[in-house]
N, CA, C and O atoms as a Tripos MOL2 file, in Angstrom:
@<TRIPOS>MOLECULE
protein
  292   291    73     0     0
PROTEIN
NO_CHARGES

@<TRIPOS>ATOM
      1 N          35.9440  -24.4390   17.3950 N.3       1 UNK1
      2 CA         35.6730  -23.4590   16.3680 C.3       1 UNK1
      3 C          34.4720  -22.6130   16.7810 C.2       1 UNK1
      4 O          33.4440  -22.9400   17.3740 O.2       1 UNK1
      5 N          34.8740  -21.4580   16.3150 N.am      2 UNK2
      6 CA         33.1970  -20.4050   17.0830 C.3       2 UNK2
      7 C          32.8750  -19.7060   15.8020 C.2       2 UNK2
      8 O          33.6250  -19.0950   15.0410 O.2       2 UNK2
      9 N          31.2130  -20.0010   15.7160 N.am      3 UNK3
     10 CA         30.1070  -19.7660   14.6210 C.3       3 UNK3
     11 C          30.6370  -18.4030   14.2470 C.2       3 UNK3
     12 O          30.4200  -18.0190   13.0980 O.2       3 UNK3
     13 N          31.2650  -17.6700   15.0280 N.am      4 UNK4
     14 CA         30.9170  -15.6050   14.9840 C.3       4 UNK4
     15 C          32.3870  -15.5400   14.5040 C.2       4 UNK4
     16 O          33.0180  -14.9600   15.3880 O.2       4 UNK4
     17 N          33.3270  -15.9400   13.3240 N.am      5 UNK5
     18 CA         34.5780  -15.3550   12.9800 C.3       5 UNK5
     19 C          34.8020  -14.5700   11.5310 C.2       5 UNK5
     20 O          34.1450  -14.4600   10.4960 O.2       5 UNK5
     21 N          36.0620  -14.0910   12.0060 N.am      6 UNK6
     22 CA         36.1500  -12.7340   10.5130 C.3       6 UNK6
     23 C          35.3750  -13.4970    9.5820 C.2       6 UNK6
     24 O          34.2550  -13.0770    9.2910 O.2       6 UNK6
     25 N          35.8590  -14.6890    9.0080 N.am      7 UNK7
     26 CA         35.7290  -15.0360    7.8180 C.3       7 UNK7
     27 C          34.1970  -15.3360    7.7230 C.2       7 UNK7
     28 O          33.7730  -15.0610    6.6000 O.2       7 UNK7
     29 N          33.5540  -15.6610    8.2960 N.am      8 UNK8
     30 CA         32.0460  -15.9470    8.2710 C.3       8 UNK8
     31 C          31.5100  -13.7960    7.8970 C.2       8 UNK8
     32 O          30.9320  -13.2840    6.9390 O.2       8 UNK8
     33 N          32.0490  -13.2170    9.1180 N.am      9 UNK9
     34 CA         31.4780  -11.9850    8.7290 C.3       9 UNK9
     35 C          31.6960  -11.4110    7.6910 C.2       9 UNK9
     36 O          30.8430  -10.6530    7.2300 O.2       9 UNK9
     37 N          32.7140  -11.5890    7.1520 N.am     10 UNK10
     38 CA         32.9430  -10.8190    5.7640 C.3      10 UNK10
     39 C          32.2250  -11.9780    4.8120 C.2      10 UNK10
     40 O          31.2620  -11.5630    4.1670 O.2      10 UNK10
     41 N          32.5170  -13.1500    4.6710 N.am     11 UNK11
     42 CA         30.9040  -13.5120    4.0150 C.3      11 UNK11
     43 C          29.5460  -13.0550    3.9830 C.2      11 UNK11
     44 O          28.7950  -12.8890    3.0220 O.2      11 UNK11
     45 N          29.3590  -12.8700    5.2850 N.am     12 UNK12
     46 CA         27.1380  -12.3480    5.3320 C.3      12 UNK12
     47 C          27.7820  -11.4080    4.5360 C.2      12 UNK12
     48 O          27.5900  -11.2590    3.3290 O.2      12 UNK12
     49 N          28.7710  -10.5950    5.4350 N.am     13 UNK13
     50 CA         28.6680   -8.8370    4.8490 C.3      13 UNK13
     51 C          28.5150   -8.7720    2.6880 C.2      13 UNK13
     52 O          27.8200   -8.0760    1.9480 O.2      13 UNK13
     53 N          29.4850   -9.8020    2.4310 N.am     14 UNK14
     54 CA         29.4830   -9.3300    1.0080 C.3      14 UNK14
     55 C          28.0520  -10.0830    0.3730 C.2      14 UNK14
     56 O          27.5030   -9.6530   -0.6410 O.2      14 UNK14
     57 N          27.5970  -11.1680    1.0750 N.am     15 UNK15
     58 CA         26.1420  -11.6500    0.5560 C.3      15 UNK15
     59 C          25.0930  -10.6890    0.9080 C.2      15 UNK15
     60 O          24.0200  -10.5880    0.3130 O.2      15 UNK15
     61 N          25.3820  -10.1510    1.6790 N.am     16 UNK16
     62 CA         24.5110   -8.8110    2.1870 C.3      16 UNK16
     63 C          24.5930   -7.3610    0.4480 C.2      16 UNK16
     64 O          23.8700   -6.6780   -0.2770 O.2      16 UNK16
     65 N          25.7600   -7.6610    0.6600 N.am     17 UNK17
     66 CA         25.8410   -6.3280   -0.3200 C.3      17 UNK17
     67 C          25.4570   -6.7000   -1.5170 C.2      17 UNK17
     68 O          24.9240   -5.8790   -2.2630 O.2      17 UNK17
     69 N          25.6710   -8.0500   -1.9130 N.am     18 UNK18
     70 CA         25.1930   -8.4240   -3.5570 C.3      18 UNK18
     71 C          23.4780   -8.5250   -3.2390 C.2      18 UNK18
     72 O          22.8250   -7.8470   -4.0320 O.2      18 UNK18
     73 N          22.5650   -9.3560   -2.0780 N.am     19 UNK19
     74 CA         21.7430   -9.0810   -2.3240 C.3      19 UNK19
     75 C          20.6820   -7.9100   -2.3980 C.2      19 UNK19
     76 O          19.6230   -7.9120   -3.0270 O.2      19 UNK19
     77 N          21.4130   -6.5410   -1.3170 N.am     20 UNK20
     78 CA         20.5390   -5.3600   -1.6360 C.3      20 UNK20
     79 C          21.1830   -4.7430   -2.9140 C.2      20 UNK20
     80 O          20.5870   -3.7200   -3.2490 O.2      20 UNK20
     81 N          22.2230   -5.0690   -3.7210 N.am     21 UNK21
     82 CA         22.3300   -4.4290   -4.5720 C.3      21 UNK21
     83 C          21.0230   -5.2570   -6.2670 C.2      21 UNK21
     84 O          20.5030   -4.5910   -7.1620 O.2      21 UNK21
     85 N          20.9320   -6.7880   -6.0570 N.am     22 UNK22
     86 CA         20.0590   -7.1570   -6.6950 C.3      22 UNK22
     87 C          18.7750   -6.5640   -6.5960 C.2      22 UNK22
     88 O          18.1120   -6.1240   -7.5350 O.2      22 UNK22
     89 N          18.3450   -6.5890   -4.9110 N.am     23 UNK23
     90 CA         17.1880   -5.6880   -5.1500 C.3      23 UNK23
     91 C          16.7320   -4.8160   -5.1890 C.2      23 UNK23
     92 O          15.5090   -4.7260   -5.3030 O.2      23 UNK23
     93 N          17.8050   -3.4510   -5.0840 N.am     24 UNK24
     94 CA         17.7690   -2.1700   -5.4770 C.3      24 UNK24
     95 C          17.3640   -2.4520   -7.4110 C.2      24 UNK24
     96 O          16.3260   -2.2020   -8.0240 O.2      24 UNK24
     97 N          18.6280   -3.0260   -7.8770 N.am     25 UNK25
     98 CA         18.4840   -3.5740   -9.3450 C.3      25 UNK25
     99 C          16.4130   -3.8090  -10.1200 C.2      25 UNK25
    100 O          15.6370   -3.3380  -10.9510 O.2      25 UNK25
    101 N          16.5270   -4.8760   -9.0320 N.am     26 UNK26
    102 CA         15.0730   -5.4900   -9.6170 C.3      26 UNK26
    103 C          13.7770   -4.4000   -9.6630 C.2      26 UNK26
    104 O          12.7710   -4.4500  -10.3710 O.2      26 UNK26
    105 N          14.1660   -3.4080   -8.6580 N.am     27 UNK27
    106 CA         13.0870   -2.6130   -7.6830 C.3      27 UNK27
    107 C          12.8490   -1.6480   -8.8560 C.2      27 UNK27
    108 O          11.7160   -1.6520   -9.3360 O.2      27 UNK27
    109 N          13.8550   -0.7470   -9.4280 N.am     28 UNK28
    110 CA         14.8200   -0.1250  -10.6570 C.3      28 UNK28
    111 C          13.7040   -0.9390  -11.9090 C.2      28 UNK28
    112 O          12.8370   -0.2060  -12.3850 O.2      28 UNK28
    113 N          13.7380   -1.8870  -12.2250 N.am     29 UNK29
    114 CA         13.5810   -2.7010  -13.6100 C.3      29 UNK29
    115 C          12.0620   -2.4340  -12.9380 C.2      29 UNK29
    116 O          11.4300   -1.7340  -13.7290 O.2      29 UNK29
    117 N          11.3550   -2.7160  -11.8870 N.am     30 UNK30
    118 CA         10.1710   -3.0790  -12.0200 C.3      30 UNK30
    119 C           9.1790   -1.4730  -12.0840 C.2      30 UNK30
    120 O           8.0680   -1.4370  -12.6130 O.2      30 UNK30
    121 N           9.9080   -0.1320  -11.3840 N.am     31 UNK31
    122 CA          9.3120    1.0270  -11.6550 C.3      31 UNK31
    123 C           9.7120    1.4270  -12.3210 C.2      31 UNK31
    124 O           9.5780    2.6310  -12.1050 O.2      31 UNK31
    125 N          10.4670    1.2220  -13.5710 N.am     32 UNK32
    126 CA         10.5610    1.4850  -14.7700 C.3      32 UNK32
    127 C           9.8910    1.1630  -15.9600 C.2      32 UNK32
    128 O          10.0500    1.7930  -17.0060 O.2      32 UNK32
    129 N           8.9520   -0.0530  -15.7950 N.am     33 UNK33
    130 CA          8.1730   -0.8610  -16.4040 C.3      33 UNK33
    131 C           7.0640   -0.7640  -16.0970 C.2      33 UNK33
    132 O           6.4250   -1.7910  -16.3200 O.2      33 UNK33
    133 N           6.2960    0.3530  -15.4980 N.am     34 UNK34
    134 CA          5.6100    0.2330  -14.8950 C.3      34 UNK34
    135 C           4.0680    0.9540  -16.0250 C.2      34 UNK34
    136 O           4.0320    2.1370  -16.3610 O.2      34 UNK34
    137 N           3.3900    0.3170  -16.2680 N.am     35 UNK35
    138 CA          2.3770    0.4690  -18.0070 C.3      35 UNK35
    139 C           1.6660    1.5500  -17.0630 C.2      35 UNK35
    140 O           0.7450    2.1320  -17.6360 O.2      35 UNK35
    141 N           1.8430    1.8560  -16.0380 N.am     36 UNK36
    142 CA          0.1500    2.8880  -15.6370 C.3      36 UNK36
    143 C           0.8700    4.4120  -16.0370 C.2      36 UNK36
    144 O           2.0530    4.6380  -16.2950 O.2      36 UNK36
    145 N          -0.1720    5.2630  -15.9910 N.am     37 UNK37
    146 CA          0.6890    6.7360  -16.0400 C.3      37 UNK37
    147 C           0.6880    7.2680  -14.7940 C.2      37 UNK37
    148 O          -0.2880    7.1390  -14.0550 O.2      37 UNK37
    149 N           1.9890    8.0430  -14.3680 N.am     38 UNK38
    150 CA          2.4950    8.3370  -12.9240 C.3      38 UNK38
    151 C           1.3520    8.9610  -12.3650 C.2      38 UNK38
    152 O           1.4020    8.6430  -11.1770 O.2      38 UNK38
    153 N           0.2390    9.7470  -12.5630 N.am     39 UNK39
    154 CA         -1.1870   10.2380  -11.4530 C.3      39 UNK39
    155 C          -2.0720    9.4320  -11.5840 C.2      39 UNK39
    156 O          -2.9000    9.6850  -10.7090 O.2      39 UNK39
    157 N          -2.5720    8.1180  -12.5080 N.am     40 UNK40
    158 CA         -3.1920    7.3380  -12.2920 C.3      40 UNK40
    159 C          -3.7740    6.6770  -10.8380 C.2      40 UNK40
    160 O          -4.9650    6.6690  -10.5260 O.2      40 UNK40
    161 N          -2.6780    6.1310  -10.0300 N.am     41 UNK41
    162 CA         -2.8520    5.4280   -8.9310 C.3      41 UNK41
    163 C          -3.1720    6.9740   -7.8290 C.2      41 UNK41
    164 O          -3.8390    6.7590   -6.8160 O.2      41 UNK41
    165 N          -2.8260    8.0080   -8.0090 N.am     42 UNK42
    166 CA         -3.2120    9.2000   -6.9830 C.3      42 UNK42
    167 C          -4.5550    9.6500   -7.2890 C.2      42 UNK42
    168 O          -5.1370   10.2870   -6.4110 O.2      42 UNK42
    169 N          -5.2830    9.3720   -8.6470 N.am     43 UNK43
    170 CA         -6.1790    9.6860   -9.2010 C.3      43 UNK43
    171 C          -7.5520    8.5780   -8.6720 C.2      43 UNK43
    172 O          -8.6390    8.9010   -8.1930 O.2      43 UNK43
    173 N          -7.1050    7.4610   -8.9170 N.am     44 UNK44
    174 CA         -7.7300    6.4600   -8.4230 C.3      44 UNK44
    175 C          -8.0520    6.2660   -7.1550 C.2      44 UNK44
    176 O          -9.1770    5.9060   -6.8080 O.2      44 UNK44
    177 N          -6.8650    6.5420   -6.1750 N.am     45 UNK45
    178 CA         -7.2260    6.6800   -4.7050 C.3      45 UNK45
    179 C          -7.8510    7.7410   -4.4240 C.2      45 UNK45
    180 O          -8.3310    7.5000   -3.3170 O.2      45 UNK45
    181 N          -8.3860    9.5570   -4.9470 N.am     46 UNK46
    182 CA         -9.1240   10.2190   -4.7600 C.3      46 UNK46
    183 C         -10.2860    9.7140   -4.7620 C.2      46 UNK46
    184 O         -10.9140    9.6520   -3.7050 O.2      46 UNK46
    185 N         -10.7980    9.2640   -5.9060 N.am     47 UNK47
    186 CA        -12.3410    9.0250   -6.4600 C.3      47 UNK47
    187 C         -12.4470    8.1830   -5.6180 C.2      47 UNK47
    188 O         -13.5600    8.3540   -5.1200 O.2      47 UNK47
    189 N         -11.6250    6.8010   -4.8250 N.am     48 UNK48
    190 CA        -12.1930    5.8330   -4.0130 C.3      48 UNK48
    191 C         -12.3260    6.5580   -2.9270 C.2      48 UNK48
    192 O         -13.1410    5.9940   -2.1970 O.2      48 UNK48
    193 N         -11.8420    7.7510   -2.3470 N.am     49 UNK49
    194 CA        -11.7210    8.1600   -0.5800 C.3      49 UNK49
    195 C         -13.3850    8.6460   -1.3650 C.2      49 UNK49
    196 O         -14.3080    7.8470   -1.2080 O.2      49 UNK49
    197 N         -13.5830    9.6070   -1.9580 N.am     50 UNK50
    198 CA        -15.0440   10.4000   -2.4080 C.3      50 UNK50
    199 C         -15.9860    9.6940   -2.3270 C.2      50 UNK50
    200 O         -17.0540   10.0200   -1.8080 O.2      50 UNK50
    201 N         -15.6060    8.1010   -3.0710 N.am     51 UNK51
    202 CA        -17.0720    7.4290   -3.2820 C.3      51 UNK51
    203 C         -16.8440    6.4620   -2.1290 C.2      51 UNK51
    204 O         -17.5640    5.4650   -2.1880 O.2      51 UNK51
    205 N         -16.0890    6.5160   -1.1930 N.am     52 UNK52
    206 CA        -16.6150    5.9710    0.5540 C.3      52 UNK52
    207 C         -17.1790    6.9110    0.6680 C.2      52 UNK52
    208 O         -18.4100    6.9070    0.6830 O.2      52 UNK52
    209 N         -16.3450    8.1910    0.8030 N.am     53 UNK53
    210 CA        -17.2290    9.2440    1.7210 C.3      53 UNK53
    211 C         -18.8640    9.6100    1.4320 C.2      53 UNK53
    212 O         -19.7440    9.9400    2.2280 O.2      53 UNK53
    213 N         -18.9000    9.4260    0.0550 N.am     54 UNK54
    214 CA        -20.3920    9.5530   -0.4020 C.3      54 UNK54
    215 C         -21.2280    8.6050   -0.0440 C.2      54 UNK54
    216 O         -22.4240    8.8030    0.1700 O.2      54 UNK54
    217 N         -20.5600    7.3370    0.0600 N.am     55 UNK55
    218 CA        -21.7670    6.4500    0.5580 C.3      55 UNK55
    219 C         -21.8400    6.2320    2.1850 C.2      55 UNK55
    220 O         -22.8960    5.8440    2.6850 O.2      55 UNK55
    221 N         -20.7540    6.4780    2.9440 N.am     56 UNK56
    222 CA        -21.3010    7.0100    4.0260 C.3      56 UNK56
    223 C         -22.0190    8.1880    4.2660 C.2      56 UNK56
    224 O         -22.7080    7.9410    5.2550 O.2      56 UNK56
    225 N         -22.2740    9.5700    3.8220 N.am     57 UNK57
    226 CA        -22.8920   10.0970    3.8500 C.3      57 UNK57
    227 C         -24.0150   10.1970    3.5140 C.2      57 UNK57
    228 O         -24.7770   11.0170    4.0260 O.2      57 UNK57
    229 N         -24.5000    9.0380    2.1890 N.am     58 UNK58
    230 CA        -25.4770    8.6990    1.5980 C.3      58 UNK58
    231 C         -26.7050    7.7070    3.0050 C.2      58 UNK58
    232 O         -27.8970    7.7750    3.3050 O.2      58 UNK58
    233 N         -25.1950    6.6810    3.5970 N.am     59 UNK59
    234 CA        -25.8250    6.0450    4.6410 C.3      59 UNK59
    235 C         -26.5030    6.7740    5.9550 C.2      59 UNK59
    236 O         -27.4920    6.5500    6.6530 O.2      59 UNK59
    237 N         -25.6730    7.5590    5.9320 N.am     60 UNK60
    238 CA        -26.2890    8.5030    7.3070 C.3      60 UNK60
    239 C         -27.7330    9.3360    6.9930 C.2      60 UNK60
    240 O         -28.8300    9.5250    7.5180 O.2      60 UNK60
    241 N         -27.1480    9.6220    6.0490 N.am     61 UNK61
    242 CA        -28.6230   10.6230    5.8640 C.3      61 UNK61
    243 C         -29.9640    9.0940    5.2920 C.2      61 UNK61
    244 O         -31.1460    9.4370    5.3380 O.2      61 UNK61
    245 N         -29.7830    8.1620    5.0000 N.am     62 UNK62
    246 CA        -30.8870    7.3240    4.6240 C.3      62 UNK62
    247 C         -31.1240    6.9860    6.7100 C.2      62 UNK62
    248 O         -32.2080    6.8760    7.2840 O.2      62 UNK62
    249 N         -29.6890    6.9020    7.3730 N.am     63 UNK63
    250 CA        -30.6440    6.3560    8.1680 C.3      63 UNK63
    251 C         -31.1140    7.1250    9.2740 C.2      63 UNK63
    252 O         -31.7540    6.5920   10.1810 O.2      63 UNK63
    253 N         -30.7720    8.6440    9.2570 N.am     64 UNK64
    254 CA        -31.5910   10.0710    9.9760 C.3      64 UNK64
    255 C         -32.8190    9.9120    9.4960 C.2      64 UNK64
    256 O         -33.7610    9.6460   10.2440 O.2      64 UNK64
    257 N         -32.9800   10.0880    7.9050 N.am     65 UNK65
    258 CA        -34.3570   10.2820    7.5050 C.3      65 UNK65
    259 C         -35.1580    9.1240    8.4950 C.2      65 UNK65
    260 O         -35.7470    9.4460    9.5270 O.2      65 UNK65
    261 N         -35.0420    7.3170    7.8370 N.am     66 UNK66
    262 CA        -35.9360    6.5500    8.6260 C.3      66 UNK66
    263 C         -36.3240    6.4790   10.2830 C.2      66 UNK66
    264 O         -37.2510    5.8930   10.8420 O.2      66 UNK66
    265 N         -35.3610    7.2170   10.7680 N.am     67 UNK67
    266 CA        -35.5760    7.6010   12.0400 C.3      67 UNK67
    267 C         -36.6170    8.4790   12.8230 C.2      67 UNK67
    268 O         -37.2460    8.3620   13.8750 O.2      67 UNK67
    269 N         -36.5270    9.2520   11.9920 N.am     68 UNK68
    270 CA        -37.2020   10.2820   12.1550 C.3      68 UNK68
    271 C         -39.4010   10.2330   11.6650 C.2      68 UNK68
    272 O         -40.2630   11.0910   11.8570 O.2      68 UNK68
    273 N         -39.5040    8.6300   10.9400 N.am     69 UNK69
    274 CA        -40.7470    8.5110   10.7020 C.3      69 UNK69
    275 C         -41.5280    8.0690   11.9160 C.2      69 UNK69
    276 O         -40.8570    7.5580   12.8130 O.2      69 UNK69
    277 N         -43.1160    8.2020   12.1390 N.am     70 UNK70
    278 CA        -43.3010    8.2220   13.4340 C.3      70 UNK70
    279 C         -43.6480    6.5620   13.4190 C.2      70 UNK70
    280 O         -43.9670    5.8420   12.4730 O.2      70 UNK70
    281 N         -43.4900    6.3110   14.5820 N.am     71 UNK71
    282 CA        -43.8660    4.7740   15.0110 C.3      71 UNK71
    283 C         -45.2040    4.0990   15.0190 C.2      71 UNK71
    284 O         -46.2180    4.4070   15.6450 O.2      71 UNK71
    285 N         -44.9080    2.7610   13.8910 N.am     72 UNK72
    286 CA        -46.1690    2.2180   13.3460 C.3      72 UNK72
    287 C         -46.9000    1.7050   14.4300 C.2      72 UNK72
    288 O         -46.2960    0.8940   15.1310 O.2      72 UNK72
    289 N         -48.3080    2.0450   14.8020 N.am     73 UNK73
    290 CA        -49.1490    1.0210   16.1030 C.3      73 UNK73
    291 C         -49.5750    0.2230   15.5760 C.2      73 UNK73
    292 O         -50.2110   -0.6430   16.1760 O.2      73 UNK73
@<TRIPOS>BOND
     1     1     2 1
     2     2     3 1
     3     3     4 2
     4     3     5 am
     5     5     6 1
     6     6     7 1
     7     7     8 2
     8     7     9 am
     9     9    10 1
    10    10    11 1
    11    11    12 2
    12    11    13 am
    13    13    14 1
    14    14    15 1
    15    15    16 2
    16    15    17 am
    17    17    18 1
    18    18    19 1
    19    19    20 2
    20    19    21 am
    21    21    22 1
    22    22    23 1
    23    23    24 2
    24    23    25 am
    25    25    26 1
    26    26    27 1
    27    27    28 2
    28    27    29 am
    29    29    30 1
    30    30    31 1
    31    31    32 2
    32    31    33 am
    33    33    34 1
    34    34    35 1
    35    35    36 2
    36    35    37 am
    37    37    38 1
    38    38    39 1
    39    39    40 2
    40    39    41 am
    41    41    42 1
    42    42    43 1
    43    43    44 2
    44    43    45 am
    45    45    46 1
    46    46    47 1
    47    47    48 2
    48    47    49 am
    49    49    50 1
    50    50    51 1
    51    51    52 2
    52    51    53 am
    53    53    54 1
    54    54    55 1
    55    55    56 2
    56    55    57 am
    57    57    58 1
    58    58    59 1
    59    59    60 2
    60    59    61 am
    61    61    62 1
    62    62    63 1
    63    63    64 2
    64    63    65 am
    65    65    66 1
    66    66    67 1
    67    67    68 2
    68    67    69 am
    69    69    70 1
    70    70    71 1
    71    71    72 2
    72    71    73 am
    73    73    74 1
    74    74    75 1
    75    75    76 2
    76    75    77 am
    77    77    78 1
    78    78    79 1
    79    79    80 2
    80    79    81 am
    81    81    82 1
    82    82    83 1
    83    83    84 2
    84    83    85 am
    85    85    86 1
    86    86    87 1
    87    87    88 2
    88    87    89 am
    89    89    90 1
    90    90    91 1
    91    91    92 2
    92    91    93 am
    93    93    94 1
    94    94    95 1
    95    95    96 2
    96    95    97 am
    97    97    98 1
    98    98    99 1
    99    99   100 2
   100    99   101 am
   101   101   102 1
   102   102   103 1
   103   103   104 2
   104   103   105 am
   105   105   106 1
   106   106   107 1
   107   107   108 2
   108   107   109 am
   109   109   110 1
   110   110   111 1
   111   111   112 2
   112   111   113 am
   113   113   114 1
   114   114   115 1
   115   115   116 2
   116   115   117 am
   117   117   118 1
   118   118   119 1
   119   119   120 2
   120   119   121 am
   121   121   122 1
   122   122   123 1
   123   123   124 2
   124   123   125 am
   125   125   126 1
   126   126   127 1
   127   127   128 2
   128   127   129 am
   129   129   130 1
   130   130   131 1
   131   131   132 2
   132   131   133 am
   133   133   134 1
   134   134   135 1
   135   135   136 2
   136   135   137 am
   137   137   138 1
   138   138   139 1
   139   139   140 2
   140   139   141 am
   141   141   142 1
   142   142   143 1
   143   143   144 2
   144   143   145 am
   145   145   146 1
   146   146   147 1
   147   147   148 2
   148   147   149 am
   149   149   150 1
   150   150   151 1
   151   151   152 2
   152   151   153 am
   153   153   154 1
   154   154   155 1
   155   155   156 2
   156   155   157 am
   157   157   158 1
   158   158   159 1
   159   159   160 2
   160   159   161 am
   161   161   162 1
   162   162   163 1
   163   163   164 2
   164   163   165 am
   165   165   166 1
   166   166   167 1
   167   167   168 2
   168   167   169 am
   169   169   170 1
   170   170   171 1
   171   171   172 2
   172   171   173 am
   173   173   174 1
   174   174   175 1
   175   175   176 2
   176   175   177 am
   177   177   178 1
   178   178   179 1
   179   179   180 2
   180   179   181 am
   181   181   182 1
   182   182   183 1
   183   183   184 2
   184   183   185 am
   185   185   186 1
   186   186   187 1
   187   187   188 2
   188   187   189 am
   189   189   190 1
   190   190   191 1
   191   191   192 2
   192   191   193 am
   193   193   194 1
   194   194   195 1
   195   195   196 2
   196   195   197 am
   197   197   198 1
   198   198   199 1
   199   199   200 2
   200   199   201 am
   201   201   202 1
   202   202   203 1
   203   203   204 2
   204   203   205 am
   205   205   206 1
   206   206   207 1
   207   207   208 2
   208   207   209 am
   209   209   210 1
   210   210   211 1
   211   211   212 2
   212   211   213 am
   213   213   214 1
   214   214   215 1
   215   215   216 2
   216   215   217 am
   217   217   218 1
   218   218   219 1
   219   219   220 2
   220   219   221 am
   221   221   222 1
   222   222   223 1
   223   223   224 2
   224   223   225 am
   225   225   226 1
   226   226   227 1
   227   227   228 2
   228   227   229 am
   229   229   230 1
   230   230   231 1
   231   231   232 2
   232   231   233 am
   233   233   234 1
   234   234   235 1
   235   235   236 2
   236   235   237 am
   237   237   238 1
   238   238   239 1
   239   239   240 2
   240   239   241 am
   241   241   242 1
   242   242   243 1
   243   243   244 2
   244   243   245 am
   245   245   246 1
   246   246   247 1
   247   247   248 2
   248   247   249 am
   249   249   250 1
   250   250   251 1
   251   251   252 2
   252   251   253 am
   253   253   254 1
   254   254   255 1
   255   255   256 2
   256   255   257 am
   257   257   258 1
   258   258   259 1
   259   259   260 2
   260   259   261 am
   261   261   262 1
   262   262   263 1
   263   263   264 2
   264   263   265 am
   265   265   266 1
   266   266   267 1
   267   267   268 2
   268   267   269 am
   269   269   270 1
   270   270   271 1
   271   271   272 2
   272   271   273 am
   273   273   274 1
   274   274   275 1
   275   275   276 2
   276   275   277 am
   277   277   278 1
   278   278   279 1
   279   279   280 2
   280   279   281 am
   281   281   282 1
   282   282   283 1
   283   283   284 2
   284   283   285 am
   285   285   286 1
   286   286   287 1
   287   287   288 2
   288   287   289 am
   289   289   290 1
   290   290   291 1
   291   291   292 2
@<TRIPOS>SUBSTRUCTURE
     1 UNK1         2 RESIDUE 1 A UNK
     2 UNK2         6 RESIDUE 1 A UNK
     3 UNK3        10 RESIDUE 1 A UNK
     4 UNK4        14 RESIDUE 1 A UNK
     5 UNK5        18 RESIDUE 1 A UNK
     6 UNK6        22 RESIDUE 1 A UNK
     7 UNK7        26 RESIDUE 1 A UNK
     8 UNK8        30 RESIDUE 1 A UNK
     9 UNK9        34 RESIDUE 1 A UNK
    10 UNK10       38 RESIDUE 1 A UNK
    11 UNK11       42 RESIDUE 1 A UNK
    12 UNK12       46 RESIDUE 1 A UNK
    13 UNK13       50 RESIDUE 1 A UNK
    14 UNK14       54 RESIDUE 1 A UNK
    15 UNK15       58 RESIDUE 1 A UNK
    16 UNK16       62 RESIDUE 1 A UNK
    17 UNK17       66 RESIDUE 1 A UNK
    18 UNK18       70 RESIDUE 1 A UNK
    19 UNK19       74 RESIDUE 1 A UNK
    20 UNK20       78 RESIDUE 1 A UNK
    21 UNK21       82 RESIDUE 1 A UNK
    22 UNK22       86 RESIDUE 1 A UNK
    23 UNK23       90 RESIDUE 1 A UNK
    24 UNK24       94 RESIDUE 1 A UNK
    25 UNK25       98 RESIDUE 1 A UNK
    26 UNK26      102 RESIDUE 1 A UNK
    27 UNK27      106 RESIDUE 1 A UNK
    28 UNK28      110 RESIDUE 1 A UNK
    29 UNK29      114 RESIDUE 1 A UNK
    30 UNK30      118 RESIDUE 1 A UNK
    31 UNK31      122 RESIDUE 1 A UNK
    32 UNK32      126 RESIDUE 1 A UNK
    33 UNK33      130 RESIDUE 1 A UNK
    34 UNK34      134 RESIDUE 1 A UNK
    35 UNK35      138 RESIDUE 1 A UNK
    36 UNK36      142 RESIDUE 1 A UNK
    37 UNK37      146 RESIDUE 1 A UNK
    38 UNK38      150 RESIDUE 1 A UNK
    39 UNK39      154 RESIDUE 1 A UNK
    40 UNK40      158 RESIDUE 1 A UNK
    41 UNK41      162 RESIDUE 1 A UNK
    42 UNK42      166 RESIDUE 1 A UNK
    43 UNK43      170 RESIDUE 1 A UNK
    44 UNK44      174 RESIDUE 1 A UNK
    45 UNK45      178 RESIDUE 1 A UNK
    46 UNK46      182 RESIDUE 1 A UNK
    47 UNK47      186 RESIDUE 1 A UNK
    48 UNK48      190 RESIDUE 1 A UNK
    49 UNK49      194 RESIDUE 1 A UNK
    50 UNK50      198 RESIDUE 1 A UNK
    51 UNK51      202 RESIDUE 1 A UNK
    52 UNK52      206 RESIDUE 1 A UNK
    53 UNK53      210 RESIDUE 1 A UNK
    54 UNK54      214 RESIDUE 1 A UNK
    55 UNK55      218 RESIDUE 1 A UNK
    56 UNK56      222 RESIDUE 1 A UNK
    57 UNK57      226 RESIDUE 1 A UNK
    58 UNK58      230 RESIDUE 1 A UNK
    59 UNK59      234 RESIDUE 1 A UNK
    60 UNK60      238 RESIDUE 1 A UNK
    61 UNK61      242 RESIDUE 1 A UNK
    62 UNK62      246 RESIDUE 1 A UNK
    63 UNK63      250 RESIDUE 1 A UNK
    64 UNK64      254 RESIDUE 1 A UNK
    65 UNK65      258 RESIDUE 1 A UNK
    66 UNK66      262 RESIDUE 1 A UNK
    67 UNK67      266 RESIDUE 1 A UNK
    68 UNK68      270 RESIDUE 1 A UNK
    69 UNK69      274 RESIDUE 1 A UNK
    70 UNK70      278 RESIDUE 1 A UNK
    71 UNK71      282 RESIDUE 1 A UNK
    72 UNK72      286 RESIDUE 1 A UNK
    73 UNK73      290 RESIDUE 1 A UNK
């Protein structure tokens, strides 16, 4: 008997099709349910790229300034 025959393939194939059709299904139920409002999460990822960028810029310029003091003898 050999592992690779019709009848095995048309099995995966139709377990194949019921399970992407479940998780098309579930995928469906779960962004439909979804409590945030649709620019929330685009809104949220702005202000986080800004407030890295600010505190790296905050960092650079704190550590130009200390650089720039003259050296204690």
């Amino acid at each position: 008997m050999t592992i690779v025959n019709r009848r095995n393939a048309v099995l995966g194939w139709a377990v194949w099709k019921v399970a992407s059709n479940v998780a098309k299904s579930k995928a469906k139920h779960a962004a439909k349910h979804d409590d945030r409002k649709p620019g929330l999460v685009k809104r949220l990822a702005i202000v986080g790229v800004g407030f890295a960028a600010a505190t790296g810029a905050a960092l650079v310029f704190w550590r130009k300034k200390s650089d720039d003091a003259p050296p204690v003898l």
